[in-house]
N, CA, C and O atoms as CSV, one atom per row, in Angstrom:
chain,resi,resn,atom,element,x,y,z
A,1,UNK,N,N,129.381,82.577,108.041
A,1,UNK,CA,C,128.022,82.806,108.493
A,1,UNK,C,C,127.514,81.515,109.153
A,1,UNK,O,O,127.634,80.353,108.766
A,2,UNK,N,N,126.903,82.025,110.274
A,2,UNK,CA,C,126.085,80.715,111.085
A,2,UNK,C,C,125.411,79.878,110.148
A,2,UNK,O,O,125.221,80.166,108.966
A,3,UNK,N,N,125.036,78.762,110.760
A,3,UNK,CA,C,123.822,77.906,110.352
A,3,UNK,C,C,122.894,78.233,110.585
A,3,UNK,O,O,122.156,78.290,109.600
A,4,UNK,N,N,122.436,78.541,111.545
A,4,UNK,CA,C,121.233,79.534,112.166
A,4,UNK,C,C,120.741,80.952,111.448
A,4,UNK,O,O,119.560,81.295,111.401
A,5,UNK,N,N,121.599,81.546,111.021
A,5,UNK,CA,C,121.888,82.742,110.506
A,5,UNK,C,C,121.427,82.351,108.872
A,5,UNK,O,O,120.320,82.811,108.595
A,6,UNK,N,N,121.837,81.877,108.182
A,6,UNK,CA,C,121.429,81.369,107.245
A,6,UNK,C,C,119.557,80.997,107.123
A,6,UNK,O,O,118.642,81.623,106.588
A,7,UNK,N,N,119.595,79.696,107.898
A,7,UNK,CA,C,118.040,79.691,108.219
A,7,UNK,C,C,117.202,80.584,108.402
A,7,UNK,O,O,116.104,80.533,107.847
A,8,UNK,N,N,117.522,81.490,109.143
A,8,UNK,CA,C,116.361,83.025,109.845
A,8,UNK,C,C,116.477,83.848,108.413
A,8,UNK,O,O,115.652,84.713,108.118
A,9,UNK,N,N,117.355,83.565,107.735
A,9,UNK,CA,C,117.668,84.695,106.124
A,9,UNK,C,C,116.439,83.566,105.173
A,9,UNK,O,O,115.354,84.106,104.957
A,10,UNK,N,N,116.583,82.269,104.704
A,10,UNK,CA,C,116.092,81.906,104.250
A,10,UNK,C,C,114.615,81.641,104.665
A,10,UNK,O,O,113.787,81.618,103.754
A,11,UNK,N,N,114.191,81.436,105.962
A,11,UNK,CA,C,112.751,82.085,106.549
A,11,UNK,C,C,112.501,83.407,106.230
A,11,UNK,O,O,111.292,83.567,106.062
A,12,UNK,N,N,112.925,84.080,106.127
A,12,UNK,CA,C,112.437,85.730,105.788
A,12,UNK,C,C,111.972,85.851,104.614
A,12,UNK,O,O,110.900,86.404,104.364
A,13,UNK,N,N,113.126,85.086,103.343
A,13,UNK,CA,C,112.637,85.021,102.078
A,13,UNK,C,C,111.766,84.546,101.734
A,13,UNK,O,O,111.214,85.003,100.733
A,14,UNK,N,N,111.162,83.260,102.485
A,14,UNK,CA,C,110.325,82.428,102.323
A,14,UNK,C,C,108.990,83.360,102.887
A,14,UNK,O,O,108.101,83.441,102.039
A,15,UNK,N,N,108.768,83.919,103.897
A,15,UNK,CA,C,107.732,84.652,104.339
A,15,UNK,C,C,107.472,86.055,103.399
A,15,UNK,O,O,106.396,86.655,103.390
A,16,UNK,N,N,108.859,86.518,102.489
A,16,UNK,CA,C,108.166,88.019,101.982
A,16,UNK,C,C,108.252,87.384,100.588
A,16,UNK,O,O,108.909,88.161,99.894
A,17,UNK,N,N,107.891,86.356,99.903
A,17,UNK,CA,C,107.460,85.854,98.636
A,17,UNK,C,C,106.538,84.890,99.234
A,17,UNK,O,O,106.475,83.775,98.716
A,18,UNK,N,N,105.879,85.136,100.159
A,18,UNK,CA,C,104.419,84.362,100.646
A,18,UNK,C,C,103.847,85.563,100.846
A,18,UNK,O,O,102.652,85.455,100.569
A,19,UNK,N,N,104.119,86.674,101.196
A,19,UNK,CA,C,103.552,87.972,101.422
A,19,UNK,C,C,103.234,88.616,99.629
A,19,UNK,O,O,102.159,89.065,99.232
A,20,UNK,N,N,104.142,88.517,99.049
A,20,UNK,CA,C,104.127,89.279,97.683
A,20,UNK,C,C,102.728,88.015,96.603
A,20,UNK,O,O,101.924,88.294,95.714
A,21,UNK,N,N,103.021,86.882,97.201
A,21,UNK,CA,C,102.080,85.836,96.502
A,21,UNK,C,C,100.921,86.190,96.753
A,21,UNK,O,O,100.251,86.468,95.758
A,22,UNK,N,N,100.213,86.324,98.168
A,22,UNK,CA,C,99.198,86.689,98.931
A,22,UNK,C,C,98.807,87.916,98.798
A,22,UNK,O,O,97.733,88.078,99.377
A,23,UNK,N,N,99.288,89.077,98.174
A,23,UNK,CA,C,99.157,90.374,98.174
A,23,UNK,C,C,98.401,90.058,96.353
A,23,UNK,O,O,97.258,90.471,96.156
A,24,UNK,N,N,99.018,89.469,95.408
A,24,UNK,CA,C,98.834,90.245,94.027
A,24,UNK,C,C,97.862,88.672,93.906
A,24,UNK,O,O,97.603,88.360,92.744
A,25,UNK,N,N,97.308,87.656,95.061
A,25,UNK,CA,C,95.736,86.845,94.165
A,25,UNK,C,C,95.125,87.949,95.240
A,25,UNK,O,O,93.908,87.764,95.268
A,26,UNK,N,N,95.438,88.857,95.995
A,26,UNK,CA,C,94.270,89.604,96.460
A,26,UNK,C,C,93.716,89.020,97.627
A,26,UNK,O,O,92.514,88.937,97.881
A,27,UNK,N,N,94.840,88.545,98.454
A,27,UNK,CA,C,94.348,88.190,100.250
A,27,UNK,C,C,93.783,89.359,101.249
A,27,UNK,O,O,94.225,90.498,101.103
A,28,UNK,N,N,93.214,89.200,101.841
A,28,UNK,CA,C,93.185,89.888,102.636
A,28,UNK,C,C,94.071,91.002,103.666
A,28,UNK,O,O,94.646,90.589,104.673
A,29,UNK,N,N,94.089,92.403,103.276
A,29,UNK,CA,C,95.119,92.934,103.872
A,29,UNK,C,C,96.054,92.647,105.107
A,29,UNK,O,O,97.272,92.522,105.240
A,30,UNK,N,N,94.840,92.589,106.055
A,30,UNK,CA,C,95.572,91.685,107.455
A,30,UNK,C,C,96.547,90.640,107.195
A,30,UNK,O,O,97.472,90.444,107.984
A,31,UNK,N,N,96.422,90.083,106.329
A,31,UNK,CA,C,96.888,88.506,106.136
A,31,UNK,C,C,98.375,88.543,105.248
A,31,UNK,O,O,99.265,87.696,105.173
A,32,UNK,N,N,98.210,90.213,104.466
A,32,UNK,CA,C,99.597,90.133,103.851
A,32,UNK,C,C,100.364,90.617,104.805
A,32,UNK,O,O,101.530,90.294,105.033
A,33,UNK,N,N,99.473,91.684,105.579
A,33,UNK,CA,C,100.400,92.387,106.724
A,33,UNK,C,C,101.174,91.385,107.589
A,33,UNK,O,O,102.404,91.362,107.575
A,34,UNK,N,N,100.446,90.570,108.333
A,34,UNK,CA,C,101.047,89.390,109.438
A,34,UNK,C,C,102.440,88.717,108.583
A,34,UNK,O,O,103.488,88.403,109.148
A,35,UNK,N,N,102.210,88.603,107.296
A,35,UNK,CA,C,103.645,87.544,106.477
A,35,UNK,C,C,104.308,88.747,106.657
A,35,UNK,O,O,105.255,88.546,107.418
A,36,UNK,N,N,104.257,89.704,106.369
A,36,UNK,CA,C,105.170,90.781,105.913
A,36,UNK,C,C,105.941,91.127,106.951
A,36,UNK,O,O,107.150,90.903,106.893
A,37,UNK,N,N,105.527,91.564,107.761
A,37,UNK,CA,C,105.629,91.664,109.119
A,37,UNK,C,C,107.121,90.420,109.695
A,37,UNK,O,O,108.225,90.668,110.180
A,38,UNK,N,N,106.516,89.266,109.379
A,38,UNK,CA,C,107.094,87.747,109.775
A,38,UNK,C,C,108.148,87.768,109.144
A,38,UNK,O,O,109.221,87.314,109.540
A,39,UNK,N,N,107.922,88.332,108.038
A,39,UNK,CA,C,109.399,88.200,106.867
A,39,UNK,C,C,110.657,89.290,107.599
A,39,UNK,O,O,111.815,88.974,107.871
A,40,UNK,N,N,110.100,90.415,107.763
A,40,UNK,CA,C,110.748,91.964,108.305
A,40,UNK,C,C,111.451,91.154,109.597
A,40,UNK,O,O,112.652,91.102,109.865
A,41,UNK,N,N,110.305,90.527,110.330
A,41,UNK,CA,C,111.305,90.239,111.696
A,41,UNK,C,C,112.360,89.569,112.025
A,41,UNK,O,O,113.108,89.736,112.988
A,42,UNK,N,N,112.422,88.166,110.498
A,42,UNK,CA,C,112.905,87.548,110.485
A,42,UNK,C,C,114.664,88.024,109.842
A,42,UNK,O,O,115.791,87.729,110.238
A,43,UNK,N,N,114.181,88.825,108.763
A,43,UNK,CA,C,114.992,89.433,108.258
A,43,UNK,C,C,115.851,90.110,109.409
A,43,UNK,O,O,116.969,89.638,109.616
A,44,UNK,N,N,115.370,91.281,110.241
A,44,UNK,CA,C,115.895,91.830,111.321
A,44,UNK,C,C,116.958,90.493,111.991
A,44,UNK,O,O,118.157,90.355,111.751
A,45,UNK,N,N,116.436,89.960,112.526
A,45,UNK,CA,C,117.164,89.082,112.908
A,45,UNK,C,C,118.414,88.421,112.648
A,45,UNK,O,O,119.490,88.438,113.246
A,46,UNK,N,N,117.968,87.770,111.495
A,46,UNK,CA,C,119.100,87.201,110.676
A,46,UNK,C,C,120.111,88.403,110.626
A,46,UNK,O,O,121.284,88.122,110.872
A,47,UNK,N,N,119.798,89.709,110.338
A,47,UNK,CA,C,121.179,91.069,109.728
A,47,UNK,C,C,121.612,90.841,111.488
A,47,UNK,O,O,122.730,90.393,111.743
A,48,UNK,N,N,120.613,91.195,112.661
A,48,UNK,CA,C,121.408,91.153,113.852
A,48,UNK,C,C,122.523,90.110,114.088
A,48,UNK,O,O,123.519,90.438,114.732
A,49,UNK,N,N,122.392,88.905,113.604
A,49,UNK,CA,C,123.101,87.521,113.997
A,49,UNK,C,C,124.304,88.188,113.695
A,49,UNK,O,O,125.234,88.511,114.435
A,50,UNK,N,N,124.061,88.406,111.973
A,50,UNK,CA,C,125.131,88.210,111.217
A,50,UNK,C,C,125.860,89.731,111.667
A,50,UNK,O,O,126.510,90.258,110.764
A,51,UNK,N,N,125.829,90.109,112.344
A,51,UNK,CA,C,126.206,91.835,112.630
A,51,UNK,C,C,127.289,91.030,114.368
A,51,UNK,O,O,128.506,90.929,114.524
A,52,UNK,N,N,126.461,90.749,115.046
A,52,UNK,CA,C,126.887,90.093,116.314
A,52,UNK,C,C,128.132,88.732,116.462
A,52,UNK,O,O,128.407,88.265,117.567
């Protein structure tokens, strides 16, 4: 697995346990949506690398 590939996996994790943190003190919906979102894309990504 890339180096890169790795990174975009460990950004994803990092964005959907900033999403799950932000969701249960009760952020603002928008605000979990945008991480969540960030995490998903990142995630996407990283499976594309590692698929390519």
């Amino acid at each position: 697995m890339d180096t890169l590939t790795l990174l975009c996996l460990l950004l994803a994790a990092v964005l959907c346990a900033a999403a799950w943190q932000a969701w249960r003190i009760g952020n603002e919906r928008r605000d979990v949506t945008l991480l969540g979102v960030g995490g998903g894309v990142s995630a996407a990504g990283a499976a594309l690398s590692f698929l390519l």
